[in-house]
DSSP file (Angstrom, degrees, kcal/mol; ACC not computed):
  #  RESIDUE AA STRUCTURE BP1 BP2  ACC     N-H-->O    O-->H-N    N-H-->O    O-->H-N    TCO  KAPPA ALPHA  PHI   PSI    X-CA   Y-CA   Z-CA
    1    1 A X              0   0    0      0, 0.0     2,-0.5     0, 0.0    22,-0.2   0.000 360.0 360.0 360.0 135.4    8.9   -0.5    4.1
    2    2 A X  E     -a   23   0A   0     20,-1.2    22,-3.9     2,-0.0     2,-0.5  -0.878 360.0-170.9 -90.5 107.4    8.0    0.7    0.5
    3    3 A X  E     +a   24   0A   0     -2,-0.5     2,-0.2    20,-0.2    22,-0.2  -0.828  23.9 164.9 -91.8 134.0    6.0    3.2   -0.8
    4    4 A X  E     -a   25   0A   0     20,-0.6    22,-0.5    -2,-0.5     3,-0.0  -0.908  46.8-156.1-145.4 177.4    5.3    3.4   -4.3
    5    5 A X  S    S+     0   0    0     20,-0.2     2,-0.7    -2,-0.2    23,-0.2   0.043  70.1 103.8   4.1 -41.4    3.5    4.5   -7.1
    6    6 A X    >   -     0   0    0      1,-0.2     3,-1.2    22,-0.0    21,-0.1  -0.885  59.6-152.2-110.7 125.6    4.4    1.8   -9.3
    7    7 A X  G >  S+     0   0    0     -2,-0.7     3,-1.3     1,-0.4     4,-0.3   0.616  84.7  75.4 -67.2 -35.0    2.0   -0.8  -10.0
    8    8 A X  G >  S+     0   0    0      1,-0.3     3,-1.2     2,-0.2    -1,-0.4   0.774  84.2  65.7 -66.6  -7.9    4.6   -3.5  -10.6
    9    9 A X  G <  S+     0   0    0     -3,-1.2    -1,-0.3     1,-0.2    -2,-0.1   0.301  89.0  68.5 -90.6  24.3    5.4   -4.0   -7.0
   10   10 A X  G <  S+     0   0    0     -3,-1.3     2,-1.4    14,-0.0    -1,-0.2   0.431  75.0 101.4-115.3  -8.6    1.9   -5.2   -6.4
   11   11 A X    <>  -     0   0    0     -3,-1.2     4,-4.1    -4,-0.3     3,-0.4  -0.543  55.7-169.1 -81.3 112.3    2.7   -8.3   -8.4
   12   12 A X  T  4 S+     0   0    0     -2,-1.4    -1,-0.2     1,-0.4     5,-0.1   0.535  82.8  61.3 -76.8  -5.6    3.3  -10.9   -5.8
   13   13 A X  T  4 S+     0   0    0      3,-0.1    -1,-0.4     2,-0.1     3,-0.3   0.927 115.0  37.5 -92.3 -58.5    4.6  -13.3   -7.9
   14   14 A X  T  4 S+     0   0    0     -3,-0.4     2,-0.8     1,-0.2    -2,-0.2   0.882 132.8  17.2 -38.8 -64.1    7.4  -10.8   -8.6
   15   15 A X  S  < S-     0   0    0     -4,-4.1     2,-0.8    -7,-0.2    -1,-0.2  -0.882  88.5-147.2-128.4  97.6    8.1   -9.0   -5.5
   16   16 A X    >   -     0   0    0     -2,-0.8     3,-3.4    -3,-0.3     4,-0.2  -0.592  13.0-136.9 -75.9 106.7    6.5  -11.4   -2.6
   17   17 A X  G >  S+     0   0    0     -2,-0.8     3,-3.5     1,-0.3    41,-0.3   0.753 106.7  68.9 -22.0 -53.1    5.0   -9.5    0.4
   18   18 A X  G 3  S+     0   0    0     39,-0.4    -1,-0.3     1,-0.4    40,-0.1   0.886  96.2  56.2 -49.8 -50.4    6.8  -12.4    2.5
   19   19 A X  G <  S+     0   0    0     -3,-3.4    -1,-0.4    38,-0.1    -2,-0.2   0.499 106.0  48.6 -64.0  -8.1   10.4  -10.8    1.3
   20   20 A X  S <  S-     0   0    0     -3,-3.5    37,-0.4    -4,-0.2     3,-0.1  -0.425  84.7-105.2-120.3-171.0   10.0   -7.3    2.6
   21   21 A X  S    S-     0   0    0      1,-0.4     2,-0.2    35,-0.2    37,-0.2   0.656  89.5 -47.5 -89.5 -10.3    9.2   -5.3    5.1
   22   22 A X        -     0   0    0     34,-0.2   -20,-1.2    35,-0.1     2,-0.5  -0.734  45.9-148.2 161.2 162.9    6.0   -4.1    3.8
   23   23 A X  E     +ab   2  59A   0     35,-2.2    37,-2.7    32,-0.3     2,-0.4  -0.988  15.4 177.9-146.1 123.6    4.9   -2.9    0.5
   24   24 A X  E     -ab   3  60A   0    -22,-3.9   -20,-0.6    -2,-0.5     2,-0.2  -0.957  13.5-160.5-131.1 140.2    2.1   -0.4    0.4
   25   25 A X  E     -ab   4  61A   0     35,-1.9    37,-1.3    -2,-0.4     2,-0.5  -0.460  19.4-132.6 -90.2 179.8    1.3    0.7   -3.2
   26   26 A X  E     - b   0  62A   0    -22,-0.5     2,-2.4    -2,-0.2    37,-0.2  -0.951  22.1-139.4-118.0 102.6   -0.6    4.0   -3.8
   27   27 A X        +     0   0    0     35,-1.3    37,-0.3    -2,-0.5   -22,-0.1  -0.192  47.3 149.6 -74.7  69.8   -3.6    2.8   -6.7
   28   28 A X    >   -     0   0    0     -2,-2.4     3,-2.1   -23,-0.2    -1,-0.2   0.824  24.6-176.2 -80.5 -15.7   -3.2    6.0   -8.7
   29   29 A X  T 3   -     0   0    0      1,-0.2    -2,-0.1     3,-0.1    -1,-0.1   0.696  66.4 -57.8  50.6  31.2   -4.1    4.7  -12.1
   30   30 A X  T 3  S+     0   0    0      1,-0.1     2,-0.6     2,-0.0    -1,-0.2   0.312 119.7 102.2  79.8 -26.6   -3.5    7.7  -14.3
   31   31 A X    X   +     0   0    0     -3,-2.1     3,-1.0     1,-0.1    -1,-0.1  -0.815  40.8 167.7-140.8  75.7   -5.7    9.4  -12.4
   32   32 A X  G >  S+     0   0    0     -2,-0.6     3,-1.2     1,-0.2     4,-0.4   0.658  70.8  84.8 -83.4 -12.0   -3.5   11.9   -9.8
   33   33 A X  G 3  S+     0   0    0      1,-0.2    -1,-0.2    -5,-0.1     3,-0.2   0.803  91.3  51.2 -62.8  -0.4   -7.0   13.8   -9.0
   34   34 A X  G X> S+     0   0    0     -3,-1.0     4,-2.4     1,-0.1     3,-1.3   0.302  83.3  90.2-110.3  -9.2   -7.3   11.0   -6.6
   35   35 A X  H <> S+     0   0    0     -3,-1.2     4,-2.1     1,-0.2     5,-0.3   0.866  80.3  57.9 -64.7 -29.6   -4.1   11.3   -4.9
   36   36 A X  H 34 S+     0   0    0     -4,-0.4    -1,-0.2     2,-0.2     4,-0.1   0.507 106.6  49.6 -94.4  24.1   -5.2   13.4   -2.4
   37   37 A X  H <> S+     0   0    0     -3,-1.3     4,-4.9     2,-0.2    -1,-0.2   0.750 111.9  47.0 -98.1 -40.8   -7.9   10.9   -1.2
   38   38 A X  H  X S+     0   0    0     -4,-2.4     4,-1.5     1,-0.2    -2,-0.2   0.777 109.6  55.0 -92.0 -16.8   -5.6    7.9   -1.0
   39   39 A X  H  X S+     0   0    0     -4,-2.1     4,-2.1     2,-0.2    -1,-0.2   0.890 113.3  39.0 -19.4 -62.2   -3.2   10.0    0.8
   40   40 A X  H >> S+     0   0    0     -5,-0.3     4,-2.6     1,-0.2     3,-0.8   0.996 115.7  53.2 -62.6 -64.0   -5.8   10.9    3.4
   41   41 A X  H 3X S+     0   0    0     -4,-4.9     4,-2.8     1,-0.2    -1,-0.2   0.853 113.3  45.7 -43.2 -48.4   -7.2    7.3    3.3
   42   42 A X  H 3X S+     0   0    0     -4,-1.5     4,-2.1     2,-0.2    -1,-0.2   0.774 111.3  51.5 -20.7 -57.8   -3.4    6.0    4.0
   43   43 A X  H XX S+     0   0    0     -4,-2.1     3,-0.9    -3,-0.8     4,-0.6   0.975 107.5  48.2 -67.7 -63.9   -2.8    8.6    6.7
   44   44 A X  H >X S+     0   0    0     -4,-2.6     3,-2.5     1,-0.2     4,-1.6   0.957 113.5  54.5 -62.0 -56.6   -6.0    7.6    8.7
   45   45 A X  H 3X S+     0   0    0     -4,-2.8     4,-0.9     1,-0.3    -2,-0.2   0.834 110.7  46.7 -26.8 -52.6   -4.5    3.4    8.1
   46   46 A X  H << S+     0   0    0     -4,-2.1    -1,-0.3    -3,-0.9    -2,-0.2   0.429 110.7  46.8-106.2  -9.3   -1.4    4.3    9.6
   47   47 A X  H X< S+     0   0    0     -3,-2.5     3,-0.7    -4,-0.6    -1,-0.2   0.832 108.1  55.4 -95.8 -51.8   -2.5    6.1   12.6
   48   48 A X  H 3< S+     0   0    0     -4,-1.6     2,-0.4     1,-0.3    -2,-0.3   0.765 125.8  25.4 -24.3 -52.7   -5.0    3.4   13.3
   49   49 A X  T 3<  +     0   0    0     -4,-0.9    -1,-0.3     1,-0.1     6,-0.1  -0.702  61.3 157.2-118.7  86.5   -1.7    1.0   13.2
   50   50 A X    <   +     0   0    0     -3,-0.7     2,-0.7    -2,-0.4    -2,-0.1   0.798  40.6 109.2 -90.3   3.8    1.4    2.4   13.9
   51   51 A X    >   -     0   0    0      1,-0.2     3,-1.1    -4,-0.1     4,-0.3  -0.501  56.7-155.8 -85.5 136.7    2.9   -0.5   14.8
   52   52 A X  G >> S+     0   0    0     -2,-0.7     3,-3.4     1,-0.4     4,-0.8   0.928  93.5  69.3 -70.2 -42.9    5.5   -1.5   12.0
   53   53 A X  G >4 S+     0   0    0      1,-0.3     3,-1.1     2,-0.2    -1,-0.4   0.981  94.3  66.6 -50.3 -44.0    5.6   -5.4   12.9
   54   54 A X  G <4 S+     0   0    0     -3,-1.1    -1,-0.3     1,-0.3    -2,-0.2   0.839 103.7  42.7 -24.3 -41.1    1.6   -4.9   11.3
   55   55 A X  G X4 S+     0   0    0     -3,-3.4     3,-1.2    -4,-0.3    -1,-0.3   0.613  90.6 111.9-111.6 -15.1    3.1   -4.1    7.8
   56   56 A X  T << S+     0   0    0     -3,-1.1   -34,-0.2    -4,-0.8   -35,-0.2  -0.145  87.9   6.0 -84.7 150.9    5.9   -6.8    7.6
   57   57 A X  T 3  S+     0   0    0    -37,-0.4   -39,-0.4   -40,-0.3     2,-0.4   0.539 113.0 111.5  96.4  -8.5    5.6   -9.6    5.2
   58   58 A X    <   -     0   0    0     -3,-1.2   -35,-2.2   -41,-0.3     2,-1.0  -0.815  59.1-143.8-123.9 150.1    2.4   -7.8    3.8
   59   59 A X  E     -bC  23  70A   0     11,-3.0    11,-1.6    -2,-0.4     2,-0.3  -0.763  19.5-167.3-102.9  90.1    1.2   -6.0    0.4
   60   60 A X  E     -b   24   0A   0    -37,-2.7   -35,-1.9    -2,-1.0     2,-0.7  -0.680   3.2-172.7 -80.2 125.4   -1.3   -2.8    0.9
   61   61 A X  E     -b   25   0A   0      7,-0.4     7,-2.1    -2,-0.3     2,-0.8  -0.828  13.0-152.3-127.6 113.1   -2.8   -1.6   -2.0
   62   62 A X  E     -bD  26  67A   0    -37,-1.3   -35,-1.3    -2,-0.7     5,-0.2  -0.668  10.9-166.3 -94.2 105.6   -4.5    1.3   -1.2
   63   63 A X  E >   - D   0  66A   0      3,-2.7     3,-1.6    -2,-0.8   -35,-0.1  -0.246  40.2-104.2 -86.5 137.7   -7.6    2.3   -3.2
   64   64 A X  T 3  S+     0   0    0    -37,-0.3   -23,-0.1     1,-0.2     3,-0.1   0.993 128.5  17.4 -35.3 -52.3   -9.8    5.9   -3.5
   65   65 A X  T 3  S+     0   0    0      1,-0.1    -1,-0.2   -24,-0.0     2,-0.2   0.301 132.8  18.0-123.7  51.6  -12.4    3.7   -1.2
   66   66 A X  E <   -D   63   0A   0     -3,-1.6    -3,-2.7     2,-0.0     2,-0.5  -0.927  58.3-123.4 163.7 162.9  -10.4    0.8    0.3
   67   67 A X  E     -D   62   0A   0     -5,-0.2    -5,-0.2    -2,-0.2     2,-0.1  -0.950  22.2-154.1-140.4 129.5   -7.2   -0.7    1.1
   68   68 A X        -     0   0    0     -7,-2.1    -7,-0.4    -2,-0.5     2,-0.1  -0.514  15.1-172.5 -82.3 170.6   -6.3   -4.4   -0.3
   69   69 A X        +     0   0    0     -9,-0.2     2,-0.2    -2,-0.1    -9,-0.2  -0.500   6.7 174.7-173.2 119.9   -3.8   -6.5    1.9
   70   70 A X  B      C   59   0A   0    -11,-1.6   -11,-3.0     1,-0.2    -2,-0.0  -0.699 360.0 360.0-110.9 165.9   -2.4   -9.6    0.8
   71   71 A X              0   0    0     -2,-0.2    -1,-0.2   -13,-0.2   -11,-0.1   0.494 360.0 360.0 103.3 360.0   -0.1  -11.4    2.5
């Protein structure tokens, strides 16, 4: 699985959920006052599912008040 920071891995046409093991981006924008929100939100996702078969094949893009997932 990949955690990133960088926005290009949320282009699916580029790096397709279907090829990995999971992609969750972080949706910092610019705007790192926010990290510690999507952190938290993240943390609460992952306990919620901890099983890893959840995340393959799929893109989470995780937002101040929500978490996209395509794929």
């Amino acid at each position: 699985m990949l955690l990133t920071l960088d926005g290009d891995f949320a282009d699916v046409v580029t790096y397709p959920p279907a090829d990995y093991q999971g992609i969750i981006g972080l949706q910092v924008k610019n705007h790192p006052k926010v990290t510690a929100e999507i952190t938290t939100r993240l943390i609460r996702y992952l306990k919620a599912h901890p099983d890893s078969d959840h995340y393959v094949g799929k893109l989470f893009l995780v937002e101040v008040h929500r978490i996209r997932i395509h794929g």
